[in-house]
Every structure is written in structure tokens, then in C-alpha cells.
N, CA, C and O atoms as a Tinker XYZ file with bonds, in Angstrom:
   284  protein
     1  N      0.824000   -1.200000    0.000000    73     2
     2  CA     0.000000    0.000000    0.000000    64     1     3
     3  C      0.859000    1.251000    0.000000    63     2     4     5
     4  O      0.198000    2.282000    0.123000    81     3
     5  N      2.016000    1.392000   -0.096000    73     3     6
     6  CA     2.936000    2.191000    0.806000    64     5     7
     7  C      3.319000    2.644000   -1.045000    63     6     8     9
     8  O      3.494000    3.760000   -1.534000    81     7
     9  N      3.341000    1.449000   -1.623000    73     7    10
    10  CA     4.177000    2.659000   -2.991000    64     9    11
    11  C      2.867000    3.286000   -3.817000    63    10    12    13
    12  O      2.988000    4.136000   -4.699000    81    11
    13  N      1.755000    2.791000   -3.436000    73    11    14
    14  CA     0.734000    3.659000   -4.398000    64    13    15
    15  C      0.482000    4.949000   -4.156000    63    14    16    17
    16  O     -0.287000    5.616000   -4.848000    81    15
    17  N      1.333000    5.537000   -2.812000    73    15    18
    18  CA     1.222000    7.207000   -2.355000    64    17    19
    19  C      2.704000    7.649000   -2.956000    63    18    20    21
    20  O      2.796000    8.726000   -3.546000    81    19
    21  N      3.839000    6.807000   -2.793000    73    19    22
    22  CA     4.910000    6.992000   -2.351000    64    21    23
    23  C      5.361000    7.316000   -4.247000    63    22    24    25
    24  O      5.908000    8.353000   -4.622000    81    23
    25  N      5.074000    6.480000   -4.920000    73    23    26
    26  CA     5.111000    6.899000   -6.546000    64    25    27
    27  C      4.945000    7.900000   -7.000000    63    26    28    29
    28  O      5.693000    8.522000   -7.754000    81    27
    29  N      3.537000    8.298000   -6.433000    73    27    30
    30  CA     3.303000    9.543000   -7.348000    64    29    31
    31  C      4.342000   10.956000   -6.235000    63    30    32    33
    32  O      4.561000   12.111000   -6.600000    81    31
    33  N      4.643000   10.513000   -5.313000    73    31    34
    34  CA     5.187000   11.651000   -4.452000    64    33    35
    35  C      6.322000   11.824000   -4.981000    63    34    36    37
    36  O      6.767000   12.958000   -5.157000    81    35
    37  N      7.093000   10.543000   -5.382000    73    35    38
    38  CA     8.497000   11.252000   -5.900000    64    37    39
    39  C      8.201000   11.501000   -7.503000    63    38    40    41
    40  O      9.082000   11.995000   -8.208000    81    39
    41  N      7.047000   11.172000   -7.988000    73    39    42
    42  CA     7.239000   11.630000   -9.639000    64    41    43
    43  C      7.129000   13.104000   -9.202000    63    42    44    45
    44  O      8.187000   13.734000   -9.230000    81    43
    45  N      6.103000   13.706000   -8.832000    73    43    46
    46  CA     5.838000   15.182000   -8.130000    64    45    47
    47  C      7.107000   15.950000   -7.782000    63    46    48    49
    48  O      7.277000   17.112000   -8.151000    81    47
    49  N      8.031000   15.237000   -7.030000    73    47    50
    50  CA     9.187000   15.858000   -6.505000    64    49    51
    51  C     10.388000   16.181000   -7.603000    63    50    52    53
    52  O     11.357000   16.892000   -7.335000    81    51
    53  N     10.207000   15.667000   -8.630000    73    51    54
    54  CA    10.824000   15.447000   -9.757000    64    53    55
    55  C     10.511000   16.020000  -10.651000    63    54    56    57
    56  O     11.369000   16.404000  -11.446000    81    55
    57  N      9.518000   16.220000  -10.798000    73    55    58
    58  CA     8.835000   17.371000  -11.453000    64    57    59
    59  C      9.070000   18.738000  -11.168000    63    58    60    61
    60  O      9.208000   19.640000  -11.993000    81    59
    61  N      9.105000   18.824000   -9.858000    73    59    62
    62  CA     9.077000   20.070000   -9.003000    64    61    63
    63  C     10.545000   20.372000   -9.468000    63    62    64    65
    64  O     10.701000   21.559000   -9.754000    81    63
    65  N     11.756000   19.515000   -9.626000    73    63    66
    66  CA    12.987000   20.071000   -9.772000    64    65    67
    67  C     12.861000   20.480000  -11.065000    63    66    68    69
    68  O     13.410000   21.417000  -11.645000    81    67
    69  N     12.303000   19.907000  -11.337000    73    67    70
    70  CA    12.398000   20.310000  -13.223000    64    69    71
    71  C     11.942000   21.491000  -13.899000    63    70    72    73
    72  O     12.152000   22.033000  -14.984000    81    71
    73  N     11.197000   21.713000  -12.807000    73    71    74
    74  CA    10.375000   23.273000  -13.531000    64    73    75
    75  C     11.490000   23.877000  -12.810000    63    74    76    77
    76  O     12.297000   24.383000  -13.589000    81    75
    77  N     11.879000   24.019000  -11.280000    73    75    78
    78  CA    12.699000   24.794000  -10.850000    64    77    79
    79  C     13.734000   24.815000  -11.632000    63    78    80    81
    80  O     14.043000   25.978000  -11.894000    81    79
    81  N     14.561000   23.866000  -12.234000    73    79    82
    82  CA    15.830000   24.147000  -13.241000    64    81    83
    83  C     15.236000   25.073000  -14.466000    63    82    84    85
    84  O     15.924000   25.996000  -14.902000    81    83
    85  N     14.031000   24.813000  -14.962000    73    83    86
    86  CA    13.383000   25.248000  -16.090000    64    85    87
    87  C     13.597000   27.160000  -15.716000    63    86    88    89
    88  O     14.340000   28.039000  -16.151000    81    87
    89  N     12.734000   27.110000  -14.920000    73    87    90
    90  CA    12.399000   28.893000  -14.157000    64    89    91
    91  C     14.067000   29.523000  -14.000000    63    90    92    93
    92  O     14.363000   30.715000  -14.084000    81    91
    93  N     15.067000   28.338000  -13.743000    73    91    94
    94  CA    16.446000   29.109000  -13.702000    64    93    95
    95  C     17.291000   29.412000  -14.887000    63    94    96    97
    96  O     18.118000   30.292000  -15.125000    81    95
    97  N     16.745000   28.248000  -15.653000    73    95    98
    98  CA    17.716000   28.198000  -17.211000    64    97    99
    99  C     16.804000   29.581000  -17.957000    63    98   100   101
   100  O     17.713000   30.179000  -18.533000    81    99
   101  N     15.804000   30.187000  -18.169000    73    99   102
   102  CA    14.802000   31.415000  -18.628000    64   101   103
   103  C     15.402000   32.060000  -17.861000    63   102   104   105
   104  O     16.311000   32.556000  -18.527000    81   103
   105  N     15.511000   32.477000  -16.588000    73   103   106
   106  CA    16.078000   33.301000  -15.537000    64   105   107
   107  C     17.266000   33.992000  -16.221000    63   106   108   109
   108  O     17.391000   35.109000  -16.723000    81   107
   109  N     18.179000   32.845000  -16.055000    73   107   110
   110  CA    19.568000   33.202000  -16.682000    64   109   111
   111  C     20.155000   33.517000  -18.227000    63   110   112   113
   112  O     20.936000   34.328000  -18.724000    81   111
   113  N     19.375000   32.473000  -18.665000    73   111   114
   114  CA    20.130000   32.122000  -20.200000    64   113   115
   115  C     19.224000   33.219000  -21.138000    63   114   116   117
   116  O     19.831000   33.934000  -21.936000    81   115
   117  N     18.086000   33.297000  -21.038000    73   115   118
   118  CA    16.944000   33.911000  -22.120000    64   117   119
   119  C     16.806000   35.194000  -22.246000    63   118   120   121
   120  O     16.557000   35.806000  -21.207000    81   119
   121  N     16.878000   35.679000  -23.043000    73   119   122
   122  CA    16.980000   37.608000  -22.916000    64   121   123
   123  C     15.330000   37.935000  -23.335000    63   122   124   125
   124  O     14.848000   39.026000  -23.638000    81   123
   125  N     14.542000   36.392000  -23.228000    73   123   126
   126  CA    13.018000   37.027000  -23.026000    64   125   127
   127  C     12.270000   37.856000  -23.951000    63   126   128   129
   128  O     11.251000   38.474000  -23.642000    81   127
   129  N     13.062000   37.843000  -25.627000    73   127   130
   130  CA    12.371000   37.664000  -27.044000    64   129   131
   131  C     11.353000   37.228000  -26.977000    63   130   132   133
   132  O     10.438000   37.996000  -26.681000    81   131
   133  N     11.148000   36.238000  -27.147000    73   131   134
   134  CA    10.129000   35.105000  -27.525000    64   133   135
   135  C      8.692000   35.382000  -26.342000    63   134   136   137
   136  O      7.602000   35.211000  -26.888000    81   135
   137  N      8.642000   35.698000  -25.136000    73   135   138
   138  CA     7.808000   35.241000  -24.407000    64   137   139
   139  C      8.410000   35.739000  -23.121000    63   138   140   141
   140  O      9.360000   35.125000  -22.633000    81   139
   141  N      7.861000   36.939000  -22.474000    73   139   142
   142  CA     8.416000   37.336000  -21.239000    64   141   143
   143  C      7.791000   37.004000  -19.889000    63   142   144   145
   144  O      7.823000   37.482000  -18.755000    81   143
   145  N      7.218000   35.995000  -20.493000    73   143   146
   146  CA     6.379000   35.574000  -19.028000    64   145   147
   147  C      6.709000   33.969000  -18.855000    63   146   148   149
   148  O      5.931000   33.222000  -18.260000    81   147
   149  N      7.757000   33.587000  -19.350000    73   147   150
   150  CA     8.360000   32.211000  -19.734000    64   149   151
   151  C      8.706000   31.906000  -17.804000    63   150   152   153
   152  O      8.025000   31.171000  -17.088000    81   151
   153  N      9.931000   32.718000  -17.364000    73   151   154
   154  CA     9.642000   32.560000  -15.964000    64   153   155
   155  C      8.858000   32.429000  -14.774000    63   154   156   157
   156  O      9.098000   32.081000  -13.618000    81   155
   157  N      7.738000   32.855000  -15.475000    73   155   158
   158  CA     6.551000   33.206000  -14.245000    64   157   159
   159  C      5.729000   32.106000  -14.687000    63   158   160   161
   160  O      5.013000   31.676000  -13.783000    81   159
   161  N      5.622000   31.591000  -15.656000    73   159   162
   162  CA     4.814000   30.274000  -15.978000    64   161   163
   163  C      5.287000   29.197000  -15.578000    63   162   164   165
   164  O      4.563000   28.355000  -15.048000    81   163
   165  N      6.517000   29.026000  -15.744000    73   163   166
   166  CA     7.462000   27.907000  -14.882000    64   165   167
   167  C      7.473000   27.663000  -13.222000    63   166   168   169
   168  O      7.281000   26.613000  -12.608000    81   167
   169  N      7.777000   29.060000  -12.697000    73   167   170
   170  CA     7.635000   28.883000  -11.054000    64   169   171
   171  C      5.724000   28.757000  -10.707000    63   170   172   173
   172  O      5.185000   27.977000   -9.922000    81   171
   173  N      5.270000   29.464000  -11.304000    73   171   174
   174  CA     3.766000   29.070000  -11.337000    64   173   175
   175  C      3.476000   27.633000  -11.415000    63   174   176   177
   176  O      3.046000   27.137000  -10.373000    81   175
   177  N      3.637000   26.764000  -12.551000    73   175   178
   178  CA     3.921000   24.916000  -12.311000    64   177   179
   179  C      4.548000   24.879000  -10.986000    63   178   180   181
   180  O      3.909000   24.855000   -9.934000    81   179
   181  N      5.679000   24.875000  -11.068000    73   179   182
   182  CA     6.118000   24.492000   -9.836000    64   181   183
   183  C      5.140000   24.798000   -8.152000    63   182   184   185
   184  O      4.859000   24.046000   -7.218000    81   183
   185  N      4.909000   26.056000   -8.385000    73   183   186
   186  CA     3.865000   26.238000   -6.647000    64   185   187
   187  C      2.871000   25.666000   -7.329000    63   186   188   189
   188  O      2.057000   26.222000   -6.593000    81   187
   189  N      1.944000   24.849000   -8.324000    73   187   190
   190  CA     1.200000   24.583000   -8.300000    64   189   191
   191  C      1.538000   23.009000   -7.847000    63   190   192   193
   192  O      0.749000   22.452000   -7.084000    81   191
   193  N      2.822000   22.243000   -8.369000    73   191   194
   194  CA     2.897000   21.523000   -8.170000    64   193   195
   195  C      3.404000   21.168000   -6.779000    63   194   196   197
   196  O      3.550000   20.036000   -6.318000    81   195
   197  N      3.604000   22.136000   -6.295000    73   195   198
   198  CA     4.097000   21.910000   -4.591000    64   197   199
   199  C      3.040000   21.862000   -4.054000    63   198   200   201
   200  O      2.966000   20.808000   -3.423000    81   199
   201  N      1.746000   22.733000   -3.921000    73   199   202
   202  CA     0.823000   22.620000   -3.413000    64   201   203
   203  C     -0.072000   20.877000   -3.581000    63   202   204   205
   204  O     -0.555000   20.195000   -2.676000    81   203
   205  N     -0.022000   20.615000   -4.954000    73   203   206
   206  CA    -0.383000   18.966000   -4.481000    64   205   207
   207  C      0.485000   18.192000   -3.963000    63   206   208   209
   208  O      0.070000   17.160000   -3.435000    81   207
   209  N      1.465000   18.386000   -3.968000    73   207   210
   210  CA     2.351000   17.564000   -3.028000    64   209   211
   211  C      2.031000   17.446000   -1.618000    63   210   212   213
   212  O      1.877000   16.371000   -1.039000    81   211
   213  N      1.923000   18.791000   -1.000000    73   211   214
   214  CA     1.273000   18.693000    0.006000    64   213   215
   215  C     -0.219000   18.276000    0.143000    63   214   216   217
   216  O     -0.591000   17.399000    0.922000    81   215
   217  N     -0.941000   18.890000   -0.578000    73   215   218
   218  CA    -2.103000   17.685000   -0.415000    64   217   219
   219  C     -1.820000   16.635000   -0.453000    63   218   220   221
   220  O     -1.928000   16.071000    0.636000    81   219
   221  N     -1.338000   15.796000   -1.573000    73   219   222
   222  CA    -1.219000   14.131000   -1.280000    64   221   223
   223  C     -0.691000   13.111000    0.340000    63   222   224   225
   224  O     -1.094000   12.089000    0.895000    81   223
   225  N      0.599000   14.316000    0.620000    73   223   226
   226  CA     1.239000   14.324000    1.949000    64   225   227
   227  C      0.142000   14.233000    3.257000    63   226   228   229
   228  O     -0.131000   13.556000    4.248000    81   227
   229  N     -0.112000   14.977000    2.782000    73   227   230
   230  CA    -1.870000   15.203000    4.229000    64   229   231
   231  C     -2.908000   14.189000    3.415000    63   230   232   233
   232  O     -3.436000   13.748000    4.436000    81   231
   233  N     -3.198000   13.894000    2.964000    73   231   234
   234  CA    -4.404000   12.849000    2.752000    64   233   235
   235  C     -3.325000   11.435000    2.918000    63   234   236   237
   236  O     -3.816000   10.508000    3.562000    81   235
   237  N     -2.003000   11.244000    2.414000    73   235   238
   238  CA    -1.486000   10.380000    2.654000    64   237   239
   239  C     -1.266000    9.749000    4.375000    63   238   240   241
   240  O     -1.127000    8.594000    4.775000    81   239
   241  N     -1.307000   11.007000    5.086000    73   239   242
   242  CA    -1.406000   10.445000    6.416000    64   241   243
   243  C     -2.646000   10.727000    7.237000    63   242   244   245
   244  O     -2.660000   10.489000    8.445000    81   243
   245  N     -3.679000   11.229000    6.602000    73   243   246
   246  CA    -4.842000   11.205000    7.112000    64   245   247
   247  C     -5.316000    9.547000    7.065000    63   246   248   249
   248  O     -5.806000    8.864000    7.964000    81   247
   249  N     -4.888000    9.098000    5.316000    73   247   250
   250  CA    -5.472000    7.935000    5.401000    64   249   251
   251  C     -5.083000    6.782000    5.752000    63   250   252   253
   252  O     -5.518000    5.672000    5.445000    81   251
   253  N     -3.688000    7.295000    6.846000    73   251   254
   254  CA    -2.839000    5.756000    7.391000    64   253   255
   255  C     -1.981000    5.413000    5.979000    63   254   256   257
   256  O     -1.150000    4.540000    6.228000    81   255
   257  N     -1.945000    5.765000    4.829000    73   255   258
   258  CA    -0.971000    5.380000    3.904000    64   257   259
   259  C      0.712000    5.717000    3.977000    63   258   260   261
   260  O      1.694000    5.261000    3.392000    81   259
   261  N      0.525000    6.629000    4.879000    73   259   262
   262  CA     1.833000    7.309000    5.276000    64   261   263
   263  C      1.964000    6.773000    6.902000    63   262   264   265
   264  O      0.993000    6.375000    7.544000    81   263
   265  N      3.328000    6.842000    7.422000    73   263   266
   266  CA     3.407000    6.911000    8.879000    64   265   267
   267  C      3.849000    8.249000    9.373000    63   266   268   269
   268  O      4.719000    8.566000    8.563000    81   267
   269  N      3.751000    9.109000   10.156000    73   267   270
   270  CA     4.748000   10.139000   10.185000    64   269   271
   271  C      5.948000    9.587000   11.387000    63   270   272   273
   272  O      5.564000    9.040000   12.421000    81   271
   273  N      6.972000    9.744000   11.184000    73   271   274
   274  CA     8.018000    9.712000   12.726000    64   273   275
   275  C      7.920000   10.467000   14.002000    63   274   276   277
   276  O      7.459000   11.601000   14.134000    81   275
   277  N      8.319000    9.840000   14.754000    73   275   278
   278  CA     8.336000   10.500000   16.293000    64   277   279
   279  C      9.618000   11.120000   16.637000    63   278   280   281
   280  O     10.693000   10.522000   16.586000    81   279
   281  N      9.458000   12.405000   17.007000    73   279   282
   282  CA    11.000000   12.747000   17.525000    64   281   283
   283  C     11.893000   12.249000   18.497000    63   282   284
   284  O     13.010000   12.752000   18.625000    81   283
């Protein structure tokens, strides 16, 4: 039961780097011809995609699919 949360969490997390490299390579490299909102569409994916992460995270341990640790 443990990888049917745990899959999609690291595809998500992986994703999440990817737009973040994306939002840095436009950042840096692009002099923003083409499309000046290329950065802001990228980090936009990304907080969108952080925000389900955390949802999945909280329904993942609402529904016992997750454990959390004890300090």
C-alpha cells in the first residue's frame, strides 16, 4: 500500500525540480524575445505543483498510507 502514495510523491518531486531548473535556465540564459512571461509560468507549475504535493502528503497520512516519525 505504501508505494501507491509513495510513486506519485516522488514523480511530483521530480517534477518540481524540473520546472525549478526550467524557471532558472529562462532566468539566466533567455533575454526574453520570444515570451516574457516564460519565468513566471514555470515557477507558477512548480507552486502549483508543490501545493499537491502537500495535499497528497496530508491525505497520505490522514489515510494511514503514510506513517509520520516520532522525535
Amino acid at each position: 500500500m505504501g508505494l501507491i502514495i509513495k510513486l506519485p510523491i516522488l514523480i511530483i518531486l521530480g517534477l518540481i525540480i524540473i520546472s525549478l531548473a526550467e524557471g532558472m535556465y529562462y532566468m539566466a540564459k533567455d533575454d526574453g524575445a520570444r515570451d516574457k512571461t516564460r519565468v513566471v509560468k514555470a515557477l507558477t507549475i512548480r507552486i502549483t505543483l508543490s501545493l499537491i504535493l502537500f495535499a497528497l502528503l496530508i491525505l497520505g497520512t490522514f489515510f494511514g498510507m503514510i506513517q509520520p516519525h516520532g522525535m
